[in-house]
MARMIDO-549506 format. One record per residue: x negated, y, z of N, C-alpha, C, O, CB in turn. Coordinates in steps of 0.1 Angstrom, whole numbers, plus 5000, padded with zeros to 4 digits. Atoms other than C-alpha are relative to their C-alpha. Glycine has a CB too. Example, Ala and Ser with C-alpha at 12.3 -4.5 7.8 and 13.67 -1.06 7.14 Angstrom:
// MARMIDO-549506
499149885000487749555078499150125000498150125007501050005012;500949895000486349895071500850115008500350225009499650054986;
// end
This chain:
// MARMIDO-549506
501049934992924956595300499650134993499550244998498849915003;500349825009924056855271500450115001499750215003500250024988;499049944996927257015276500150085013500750185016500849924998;500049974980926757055316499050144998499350255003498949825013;501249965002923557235306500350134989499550224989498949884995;499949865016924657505274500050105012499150185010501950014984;499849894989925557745307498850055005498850175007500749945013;501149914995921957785319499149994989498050034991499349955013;500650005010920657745286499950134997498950194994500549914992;499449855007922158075276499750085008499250185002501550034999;500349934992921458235309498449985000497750095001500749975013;502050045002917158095306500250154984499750264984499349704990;500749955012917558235267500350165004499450255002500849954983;500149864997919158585281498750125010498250235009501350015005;501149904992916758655310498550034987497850134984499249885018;501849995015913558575279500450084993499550164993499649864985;499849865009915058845257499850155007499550255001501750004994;500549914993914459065285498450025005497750125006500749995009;501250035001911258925293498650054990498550024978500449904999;501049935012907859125277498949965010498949965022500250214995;501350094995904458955282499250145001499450254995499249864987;501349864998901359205295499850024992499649934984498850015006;500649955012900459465270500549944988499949954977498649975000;499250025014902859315244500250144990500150134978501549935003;500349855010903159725230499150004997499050034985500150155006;501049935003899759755231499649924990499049984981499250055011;500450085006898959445214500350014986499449994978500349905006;498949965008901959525187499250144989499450154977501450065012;500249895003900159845180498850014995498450084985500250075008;501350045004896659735182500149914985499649984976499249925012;499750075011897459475153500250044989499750024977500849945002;499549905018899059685129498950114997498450114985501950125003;501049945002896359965133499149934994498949964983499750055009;501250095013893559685121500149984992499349984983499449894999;499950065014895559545096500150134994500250114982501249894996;500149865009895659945083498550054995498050094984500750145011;501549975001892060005089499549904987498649944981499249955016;500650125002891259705072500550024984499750024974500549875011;499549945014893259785041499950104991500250104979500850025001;500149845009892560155032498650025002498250134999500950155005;501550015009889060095028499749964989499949854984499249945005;499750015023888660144990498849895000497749895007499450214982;501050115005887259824975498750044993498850124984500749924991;501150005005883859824966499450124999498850164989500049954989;500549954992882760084988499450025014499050115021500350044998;500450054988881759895014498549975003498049884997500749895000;501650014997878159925027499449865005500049775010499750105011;500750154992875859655037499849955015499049985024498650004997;499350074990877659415061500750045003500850035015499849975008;498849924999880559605058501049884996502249904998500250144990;499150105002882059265048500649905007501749845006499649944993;499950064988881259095080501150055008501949985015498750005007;499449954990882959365096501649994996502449965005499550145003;498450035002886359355076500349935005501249955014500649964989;499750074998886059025082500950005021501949985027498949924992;499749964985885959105122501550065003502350035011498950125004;498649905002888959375113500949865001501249835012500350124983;499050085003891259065098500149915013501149875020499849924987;499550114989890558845124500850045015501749995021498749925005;499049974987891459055154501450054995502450035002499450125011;498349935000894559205141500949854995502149884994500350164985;499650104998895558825135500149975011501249975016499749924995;499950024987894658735165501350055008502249985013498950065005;498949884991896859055182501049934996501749875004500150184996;498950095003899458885158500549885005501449865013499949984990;499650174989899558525169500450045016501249975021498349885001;499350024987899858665205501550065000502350055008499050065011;498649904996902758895199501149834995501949785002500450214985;499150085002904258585179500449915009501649895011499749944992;499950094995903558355203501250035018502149975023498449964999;499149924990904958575233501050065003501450115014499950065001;498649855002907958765222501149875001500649765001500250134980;498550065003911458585221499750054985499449954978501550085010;499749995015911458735185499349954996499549954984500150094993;501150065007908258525177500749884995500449834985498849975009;499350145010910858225171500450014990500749924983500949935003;499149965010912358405149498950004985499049964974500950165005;501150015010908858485132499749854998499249824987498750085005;500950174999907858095138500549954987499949914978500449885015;498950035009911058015119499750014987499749924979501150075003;500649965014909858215090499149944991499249914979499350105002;501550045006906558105086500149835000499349774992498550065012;499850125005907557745087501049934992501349814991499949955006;499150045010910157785059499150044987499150004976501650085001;500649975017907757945037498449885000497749874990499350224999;501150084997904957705047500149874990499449834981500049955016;499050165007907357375035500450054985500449994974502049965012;499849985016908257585007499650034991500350114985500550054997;501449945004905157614987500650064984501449984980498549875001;499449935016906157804950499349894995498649825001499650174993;500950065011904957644919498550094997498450214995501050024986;501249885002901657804915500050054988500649974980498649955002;500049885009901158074889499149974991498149984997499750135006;501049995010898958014859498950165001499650265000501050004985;500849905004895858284859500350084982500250014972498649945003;500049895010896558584831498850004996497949995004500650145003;501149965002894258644808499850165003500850235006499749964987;500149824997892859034812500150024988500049934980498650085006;499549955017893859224779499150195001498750265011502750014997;500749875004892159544768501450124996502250074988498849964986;499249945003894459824765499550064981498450064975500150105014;500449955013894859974728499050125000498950195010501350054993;500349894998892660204715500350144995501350164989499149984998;499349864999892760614714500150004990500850104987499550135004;500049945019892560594673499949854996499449755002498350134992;499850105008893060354648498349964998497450045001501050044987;501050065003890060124636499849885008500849865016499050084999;500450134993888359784652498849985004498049994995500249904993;501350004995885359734674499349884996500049784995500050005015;500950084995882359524672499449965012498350005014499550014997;501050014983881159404707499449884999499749794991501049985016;500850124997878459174719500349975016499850045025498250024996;499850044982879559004754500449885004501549835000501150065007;500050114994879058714771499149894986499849804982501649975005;500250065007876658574743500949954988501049854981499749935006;499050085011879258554718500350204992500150314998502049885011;499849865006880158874690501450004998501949904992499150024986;498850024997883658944694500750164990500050274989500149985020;499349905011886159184667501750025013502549945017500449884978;498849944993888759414688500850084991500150154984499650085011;499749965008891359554670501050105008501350075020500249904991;499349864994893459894677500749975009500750035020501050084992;499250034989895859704696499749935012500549875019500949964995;500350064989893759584721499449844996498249804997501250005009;500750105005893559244707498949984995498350064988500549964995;501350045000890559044706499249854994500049754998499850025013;500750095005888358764691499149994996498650064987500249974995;501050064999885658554696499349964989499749854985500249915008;500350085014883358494661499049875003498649794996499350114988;500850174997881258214680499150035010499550095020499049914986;501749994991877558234698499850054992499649994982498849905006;501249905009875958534682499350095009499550155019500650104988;500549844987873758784696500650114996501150185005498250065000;500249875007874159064671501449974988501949864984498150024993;498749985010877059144646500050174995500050275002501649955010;499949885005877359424619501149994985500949934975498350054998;499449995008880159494599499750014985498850084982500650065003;500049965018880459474556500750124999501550145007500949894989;499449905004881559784540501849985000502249894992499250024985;498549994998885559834548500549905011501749895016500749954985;499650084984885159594578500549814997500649725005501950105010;499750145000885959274558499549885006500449815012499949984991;501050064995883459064569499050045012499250145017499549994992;500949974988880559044596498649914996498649794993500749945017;501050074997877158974594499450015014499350115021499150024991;499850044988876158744622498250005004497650054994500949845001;500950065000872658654637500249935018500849965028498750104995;500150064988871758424662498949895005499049775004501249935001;501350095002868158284670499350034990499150154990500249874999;500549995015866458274635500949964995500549874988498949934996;498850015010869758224619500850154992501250244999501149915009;499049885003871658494598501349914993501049804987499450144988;499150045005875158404587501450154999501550265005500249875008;498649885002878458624576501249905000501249794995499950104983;498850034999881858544583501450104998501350224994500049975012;499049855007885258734576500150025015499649945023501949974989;499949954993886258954602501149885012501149885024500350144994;499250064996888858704612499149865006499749815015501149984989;501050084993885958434622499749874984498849784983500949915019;499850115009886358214591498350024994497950124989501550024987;501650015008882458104580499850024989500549984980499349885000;500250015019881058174549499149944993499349864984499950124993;501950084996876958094550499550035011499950105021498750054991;501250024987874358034572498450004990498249944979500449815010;501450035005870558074562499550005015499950075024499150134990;500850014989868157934588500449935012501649925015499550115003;499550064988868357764617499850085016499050165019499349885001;500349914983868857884656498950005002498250095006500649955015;501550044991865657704666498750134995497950195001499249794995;501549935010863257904640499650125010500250185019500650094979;500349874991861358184655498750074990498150014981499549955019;498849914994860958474655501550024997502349974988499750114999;498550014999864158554660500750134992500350244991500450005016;499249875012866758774637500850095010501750085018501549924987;499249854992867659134650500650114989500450134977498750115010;499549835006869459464641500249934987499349964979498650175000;499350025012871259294612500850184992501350264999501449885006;499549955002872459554590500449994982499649964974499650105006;499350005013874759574558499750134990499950254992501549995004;499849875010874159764525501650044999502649975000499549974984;498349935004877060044515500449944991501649964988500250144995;499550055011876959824484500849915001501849884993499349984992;499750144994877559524501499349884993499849774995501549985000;500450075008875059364477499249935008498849835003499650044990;501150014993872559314506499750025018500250115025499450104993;499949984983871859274545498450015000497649954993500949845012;501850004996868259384560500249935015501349915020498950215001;499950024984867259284595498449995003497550004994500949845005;501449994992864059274616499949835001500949755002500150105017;500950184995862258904621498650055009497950095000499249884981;501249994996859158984643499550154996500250254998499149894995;500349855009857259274624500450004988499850084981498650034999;500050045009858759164596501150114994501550185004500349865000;498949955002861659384575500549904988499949884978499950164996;499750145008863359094557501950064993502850105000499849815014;499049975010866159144527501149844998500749724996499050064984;499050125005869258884522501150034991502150114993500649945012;498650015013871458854492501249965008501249855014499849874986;499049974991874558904508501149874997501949855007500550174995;499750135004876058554489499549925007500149815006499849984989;501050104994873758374508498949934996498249855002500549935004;501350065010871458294482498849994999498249924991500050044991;501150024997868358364495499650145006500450245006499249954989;500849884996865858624512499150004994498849924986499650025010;501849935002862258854511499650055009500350105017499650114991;500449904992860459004528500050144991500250144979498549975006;499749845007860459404519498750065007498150124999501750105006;500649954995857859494545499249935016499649835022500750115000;500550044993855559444571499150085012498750185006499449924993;500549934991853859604604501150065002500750175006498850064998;499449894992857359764614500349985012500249875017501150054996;499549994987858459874646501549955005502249904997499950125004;499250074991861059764670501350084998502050095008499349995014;498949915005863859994653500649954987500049914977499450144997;499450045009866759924635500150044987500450164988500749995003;500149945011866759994602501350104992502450054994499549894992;498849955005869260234584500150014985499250064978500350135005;499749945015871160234548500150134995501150204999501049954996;499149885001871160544532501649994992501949914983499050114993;498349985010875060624518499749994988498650044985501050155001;500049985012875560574482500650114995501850104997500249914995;499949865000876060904472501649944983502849954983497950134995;499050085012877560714434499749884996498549854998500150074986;500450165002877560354424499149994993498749874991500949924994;501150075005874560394405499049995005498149915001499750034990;500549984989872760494434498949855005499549765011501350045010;500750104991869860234445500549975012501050075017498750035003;500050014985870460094479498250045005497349965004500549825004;501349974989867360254500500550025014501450095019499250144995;500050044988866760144533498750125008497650165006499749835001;501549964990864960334560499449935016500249895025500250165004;500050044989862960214587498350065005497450114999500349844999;501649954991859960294616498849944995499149874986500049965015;501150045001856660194612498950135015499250255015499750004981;501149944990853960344641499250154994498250174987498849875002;500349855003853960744639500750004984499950044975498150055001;499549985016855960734604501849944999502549875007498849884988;498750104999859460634589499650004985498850074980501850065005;500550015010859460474555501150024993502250015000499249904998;498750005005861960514528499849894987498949914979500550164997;500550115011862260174502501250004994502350054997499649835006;498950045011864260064474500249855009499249805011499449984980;499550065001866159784489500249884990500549774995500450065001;500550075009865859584459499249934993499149814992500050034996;501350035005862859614441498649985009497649915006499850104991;501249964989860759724474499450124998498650175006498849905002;501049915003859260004455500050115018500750095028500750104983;499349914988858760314482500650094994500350124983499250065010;499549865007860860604476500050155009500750265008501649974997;500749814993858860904503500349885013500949785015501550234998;500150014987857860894538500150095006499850195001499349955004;500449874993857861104565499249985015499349895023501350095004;501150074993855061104586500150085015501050165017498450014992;500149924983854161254629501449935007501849975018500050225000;498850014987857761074640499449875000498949794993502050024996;500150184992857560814667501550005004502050045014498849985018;498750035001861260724657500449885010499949785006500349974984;498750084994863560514684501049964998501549865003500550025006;498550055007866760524664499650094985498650164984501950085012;500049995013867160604627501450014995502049914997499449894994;498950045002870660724613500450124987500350244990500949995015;499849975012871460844578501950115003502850055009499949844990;499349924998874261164577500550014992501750014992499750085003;499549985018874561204539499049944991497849954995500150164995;501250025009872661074509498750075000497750024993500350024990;501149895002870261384515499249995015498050005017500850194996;500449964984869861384555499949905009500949845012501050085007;500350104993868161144576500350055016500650175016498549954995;499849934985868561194620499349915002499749795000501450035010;501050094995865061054631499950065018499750175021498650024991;499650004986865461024670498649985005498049885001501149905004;500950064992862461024692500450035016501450095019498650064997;499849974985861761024732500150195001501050235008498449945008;499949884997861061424729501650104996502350185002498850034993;499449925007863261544703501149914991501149794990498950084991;499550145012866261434675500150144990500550254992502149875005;500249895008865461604641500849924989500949804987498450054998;499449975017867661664606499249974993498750084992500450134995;500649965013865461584576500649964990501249864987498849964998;499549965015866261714543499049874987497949914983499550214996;501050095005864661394522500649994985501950004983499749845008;499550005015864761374484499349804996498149764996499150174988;500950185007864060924472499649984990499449874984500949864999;500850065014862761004441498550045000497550084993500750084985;502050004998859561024458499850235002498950304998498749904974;500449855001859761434464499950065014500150175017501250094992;499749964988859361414499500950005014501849925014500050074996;498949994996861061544533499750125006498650165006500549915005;500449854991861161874555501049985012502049905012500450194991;498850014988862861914590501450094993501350174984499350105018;499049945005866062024584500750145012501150265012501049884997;498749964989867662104616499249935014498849825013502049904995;500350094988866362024653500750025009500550115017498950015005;498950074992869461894671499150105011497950105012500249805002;500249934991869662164700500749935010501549845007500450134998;499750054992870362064733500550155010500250275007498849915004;499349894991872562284765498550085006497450025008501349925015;500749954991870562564783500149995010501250005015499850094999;500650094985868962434814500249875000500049825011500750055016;500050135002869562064802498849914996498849884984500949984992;500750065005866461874802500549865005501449835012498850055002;499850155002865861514796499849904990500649894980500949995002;500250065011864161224777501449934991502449884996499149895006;499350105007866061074745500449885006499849825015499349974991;500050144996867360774750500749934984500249824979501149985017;499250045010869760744720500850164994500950284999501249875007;499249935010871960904690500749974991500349874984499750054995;499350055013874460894666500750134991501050234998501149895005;499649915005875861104639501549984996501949904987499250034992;498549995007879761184634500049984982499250024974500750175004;499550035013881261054601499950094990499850074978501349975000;500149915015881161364582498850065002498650134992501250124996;501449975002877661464593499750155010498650205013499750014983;500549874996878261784610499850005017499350105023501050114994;500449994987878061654647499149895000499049804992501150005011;501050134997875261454666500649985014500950085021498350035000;500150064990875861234697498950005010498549895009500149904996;501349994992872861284722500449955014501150025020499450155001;500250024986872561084756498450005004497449945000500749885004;502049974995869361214776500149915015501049895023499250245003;500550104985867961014806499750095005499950215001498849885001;501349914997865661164828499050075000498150005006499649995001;501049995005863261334821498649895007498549845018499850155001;500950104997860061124820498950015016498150105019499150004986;500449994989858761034853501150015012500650025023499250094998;498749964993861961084872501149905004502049905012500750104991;498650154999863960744867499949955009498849915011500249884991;499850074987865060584898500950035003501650094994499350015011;498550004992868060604926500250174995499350254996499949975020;499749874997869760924920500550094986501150194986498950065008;500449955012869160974881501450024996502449965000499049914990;498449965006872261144860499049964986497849964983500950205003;499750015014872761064825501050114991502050154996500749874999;499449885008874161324800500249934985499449864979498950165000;500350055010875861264771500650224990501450314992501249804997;499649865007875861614745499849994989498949944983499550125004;499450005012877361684719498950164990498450274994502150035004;500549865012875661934689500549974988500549874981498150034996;499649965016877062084660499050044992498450154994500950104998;501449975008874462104636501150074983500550054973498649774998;499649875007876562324610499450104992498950185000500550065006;500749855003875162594591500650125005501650164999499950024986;499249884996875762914612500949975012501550075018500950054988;499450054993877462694638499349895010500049795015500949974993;501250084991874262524658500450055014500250155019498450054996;500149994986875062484690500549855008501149765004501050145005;499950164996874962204717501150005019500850055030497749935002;499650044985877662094749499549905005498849834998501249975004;500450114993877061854778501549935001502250005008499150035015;498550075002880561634773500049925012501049935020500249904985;499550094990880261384798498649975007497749984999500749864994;500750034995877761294828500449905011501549885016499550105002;499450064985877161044856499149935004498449924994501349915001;501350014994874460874878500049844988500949784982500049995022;500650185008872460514859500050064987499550174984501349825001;501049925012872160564824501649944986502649884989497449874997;499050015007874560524794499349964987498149974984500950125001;500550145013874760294761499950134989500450254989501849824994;499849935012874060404727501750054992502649974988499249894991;498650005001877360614719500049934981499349894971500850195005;499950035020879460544686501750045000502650005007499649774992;498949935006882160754669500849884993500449784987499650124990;498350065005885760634660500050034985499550134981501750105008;500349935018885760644621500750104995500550124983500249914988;499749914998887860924623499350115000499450214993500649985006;500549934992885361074644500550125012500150225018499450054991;499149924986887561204671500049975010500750045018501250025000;500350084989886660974697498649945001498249874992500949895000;501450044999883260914708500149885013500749915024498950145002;499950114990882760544729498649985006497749954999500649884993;500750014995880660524753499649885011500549885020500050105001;500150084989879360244777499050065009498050135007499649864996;500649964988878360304811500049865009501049815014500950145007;499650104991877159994829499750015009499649915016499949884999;500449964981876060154863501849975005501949885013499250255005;498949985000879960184864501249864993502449864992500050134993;499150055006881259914847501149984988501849884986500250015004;499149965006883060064823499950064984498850104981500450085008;499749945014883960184785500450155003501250175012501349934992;499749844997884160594784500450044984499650034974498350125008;499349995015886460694753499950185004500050235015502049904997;500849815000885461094747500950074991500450074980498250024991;499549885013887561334726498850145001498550215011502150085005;500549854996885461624719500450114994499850224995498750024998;499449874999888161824706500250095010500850055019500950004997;500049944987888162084730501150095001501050165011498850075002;498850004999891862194722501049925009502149955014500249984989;499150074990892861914743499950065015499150155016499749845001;500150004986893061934780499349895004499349784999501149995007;501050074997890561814801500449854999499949784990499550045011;499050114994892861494816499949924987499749794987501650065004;499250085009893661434780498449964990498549944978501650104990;501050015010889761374765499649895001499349834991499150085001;500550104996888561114786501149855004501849855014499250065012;499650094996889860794787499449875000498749834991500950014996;501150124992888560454811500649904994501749904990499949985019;499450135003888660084803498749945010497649905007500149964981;501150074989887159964840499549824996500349734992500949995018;500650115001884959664836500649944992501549874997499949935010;500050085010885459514801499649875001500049784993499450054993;500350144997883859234815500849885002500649765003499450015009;499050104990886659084827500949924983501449814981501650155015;499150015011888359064795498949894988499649804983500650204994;501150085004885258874776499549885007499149775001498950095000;500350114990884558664805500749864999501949845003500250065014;499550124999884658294798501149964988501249844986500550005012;499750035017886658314763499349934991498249974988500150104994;500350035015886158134734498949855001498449784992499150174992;500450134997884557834753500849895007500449795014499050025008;499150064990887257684767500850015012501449935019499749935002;499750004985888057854794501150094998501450134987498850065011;499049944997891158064807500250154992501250194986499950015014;499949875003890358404798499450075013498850185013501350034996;500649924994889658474830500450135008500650225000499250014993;499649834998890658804853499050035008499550065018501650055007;500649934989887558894870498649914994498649804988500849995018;501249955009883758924859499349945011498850015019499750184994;501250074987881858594886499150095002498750125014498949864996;502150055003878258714873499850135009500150235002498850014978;500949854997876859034899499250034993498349964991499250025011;500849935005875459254882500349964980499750004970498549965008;500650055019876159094845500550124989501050234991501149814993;500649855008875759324818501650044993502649984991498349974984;498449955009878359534800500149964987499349954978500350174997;499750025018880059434768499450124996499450235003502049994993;500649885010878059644739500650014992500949914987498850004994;499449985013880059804712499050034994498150104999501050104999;501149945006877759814685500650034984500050034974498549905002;499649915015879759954654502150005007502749935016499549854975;498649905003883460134652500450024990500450144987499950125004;499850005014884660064617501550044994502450075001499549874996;498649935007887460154593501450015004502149935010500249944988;499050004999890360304591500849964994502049974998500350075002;
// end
């Protein structure tokens, strides 16, 4: 009987190949247009309930699809398709971790992200030294001192423990860790406290009391016989101490200092909201004078926010906010560069862009200035030789987050950053070459 039947079988399948259902062109056409629409809308420029509406986009141009499938003579052919790949499901794919591309110059980052202090090294590679908040390299990058809660500890750069003083629970809590040039000594903040640790682990002091909420800076040892003297804020003043003994060794008084960053054995860069000034300071008690007041571009206003000084002393880092009163939707960030030189004072605007930008920090080279931007997401790597081409100065590392996210607890690695809104990895030192 089958056989009787192949004759109009063939004649049914030829008239259907002729056969076209109402508006099958238009349907054909409509379909493919949504799924276009629907696609070249750049991600994560989609306005509010612009998500509903994709969603609207996908579904009708499926829709349009399923009817052309369902309609056409060639839809068996599609049917066919979709239920060979249906039955044929792949092996599923393991998730990649995200990797950080290398960076523009030799040396190895410090970052703080995701609750944990993490050592990046030129080639991108990366590692987790545990749950810390804060991390600050030893002299040549061997090591790290750690804090975390009321705990300080140091580890080698590689994560391997060494000591611990104190416990997480204790409070207040340990900040702005920082390493002497000698490496005999770590200071850090506790509350109002400026507290000294023997760098063995052998014990602490206090050094001082009533300071402010600023990190403290080593000055350079100029020669190994050199005291270690530390400087730090106190309310309208900065102080300058022996490290050691505690004696003082000069103050300078009228700055309401924010950052603190030593240039040379001779030259301190005390940063405030208004201004960021040079002083010429002598530690055998002789004083200090302005030296230099870091110039800024003409017609560039805008409060301080942060600074830092290039490796050999003769440039400063400056990102300005707003000026005061002004912060909200719309605000630009500036980051400018000044040569503070003798005979060679003068200041550019290097990089700008709306929200507000991290404390930068030079490549130890100093040929790369790194910048975080987390309105953006992103790492901003700066050349400010100005020999290069533009193209070739700036270079992105989008959402770092991704790459931090969920490491070093057990998890994958991760390719994509859950938390809205969660904060940017912080580089907070850029150490040897």
């Amino acid at each position: 009987m089958n056989r009787r039947l192949d004759p109009l079988e063939d004649l049914l399948r030829e008239r259907l190949d002729d056969l076209r259902a109402p508006g099958e062109s238009e349907a054909t056409e409509r379909a493919v247009s949504l799924a276009a629409e629907a696609a070249a809308e750049p991600r994560g420029t989609q306005r509010v309930g612009s998500s509903r509406a994709l969603k609207s986009l996908v579904a009708a141009a499926g829709a349009a699809l399923v009817a052309v499938v369902a309609l056409t003579p060639a839809g068996a052919d599609v049917r066919d398709w979709i239920d060979r790949a249906v039955s044929e499901v792949p092996p599923p794919v393991a998730p990649q971790p995200a990797t950080l591309d290398p960076l523009p110059t030799d040396g190895r980052l410090l970052v703080e992200a995701d609750e944990q202090v993490w050592v990046v090294e030129a080639d991108g590679s990366h590692a987790s030294l545990g749950d810390w908040d804060e991390g600050t390299f030893s002299p040549g990058g061997i090591n790290v001192a750690l804090a975390g809660g009321g705990q300080l500890a140091a580890a080698t750069s590689g994560g391997e423990p060494i000591w611990r003083i104190g416990s997480r629970a204790d409070r207040p809590r340990i900040e702005d860790p920082r390493w002497a040039p000698s490496g005999l000594r770590i200071v850090y903040r506790r509350g109002g406290e400026l507290r000294v640790a023997i760098a063995d682990g052998s014990g602490s002091d206090t050094l001082a009391r009533g300071i402010s909420a600023v990190a403290p800076a080593w000055r350079p040892r100029a020669v190994g016989t050199d005291p270690d003297v530390v400087a730090f804020a106190k309310p309208g003043r900065v102080i300058l101490m022996d490290g050691d003994t505690g004696a003082r060794r000069g103050q300078i008084r009228g700055v309401r200092a924010i950052d603190l960053e030593w240039l040379d054995g001779d030259r301190l860069l005390a940063v405030e909201p208004e201004r960021v000034t040079v002083y010429r300071v002598a530690v055998d008690g002789g004083g200090a004078q302005p030296a230099v007041e870091v110039p800024m571009p003409g017609g560039v206003s805008g409060s301080v926010q942060s600074a830092t000084a290039s490796p050999d002393g003769t440039r400063v880092a400056v990102v300005l906010g707003p000026p005061s009163g002004q912060i909200g939707q719309g605000a630009i960030a500036r980051l400018v560069l000044a040569r503070i030189e003798p005979g060679k004072i003068r200041a550019e605007t290097l990089f700008s862009g709306p929200g507000s930008f991290e404390r930068p920090v030079f490549s130890p080279d100093g040929g790369w200035i790194q910048l975080g931007w987390p309105d953006s997401a992103q790492w901003v790597f700066i050349s400010p030789d100005q020999n290069q081409k533009l193209l070739e100065q700036v270079e992105v590392v989008g959402d770092p987050g991704e790459v931090f996210e969920g490491e070093g607890r057990g998890g994958t690695g991760g390719v994509g950053d859950p938390r809205p809104g969660g904060e940017l990895p912080s580089v907070s030192d850029w150490c040897c070459q």
